[in-house]
C-alpha positions in Angstrom: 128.1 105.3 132.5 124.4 104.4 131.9 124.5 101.3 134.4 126.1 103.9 137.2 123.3 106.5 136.3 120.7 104.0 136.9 122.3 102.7 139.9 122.3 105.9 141.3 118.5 106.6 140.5 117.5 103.2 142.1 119.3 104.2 145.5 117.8 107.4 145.5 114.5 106.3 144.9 115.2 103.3 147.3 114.5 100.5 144.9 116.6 97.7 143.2 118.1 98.4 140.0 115.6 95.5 138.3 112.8 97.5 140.1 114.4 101.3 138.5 114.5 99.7 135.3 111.1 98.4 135.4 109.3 101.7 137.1 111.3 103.7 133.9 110.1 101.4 131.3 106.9 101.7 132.1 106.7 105.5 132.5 107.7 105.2 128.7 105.1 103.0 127.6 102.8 104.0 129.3 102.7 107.6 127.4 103.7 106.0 124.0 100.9 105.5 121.9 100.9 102.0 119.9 100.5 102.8 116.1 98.2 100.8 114.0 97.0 100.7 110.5 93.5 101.9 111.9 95.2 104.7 113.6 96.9 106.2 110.8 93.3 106.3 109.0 93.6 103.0 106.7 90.5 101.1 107.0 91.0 97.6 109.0 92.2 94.6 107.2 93.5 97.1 104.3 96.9 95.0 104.5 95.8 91.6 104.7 93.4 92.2 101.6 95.8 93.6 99.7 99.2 92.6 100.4 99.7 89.6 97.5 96.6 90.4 95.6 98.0 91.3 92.7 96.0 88.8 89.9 96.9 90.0 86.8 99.3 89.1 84.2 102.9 89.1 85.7 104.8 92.3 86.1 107.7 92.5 84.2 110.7 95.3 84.8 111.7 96.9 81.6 115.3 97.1 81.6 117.2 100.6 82.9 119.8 102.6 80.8 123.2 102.9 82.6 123.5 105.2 85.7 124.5 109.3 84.1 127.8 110.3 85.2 127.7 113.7 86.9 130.3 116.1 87.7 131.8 115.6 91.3 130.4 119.1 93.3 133.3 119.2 96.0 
């Protein structure tokens, strides 16, 4: 159904499918903002400095008490 739809578009608009495909993708992109660390207000490098940093004594996960059973709602 897709393939037919974009067959369809590419006559219309007098251009090979390849061509349809390609003028569609980059109608997309072209509007679609690429998202970065900086972007999203982290300072740059924030990952790389951090990420594996940890230099302390090792971190140990205290065991967990057994899941609660709860009453089934439906």
């Amino acid at each position: 159904m897709v393939l037919e739809k974009l067959k369809y578009l590419a006559q219309s608009h007098q251009r090979t499918l390849e061509e349809e495909i390609t003028s569609i993708l980059e109608d997309v992109t072209e509007n679609t903002p690429i998202i970065t660390p900086e972007n999203r207000g982290w300072f740059p490098g924030f990952f790389e400095e951090v990420i594996g940093g940890w230099e302390g004594e090792p971190l140990v996960r205290e065991h967990q008490a057994e899941a609660q059973e709860r009453d089934f709602l439906l």
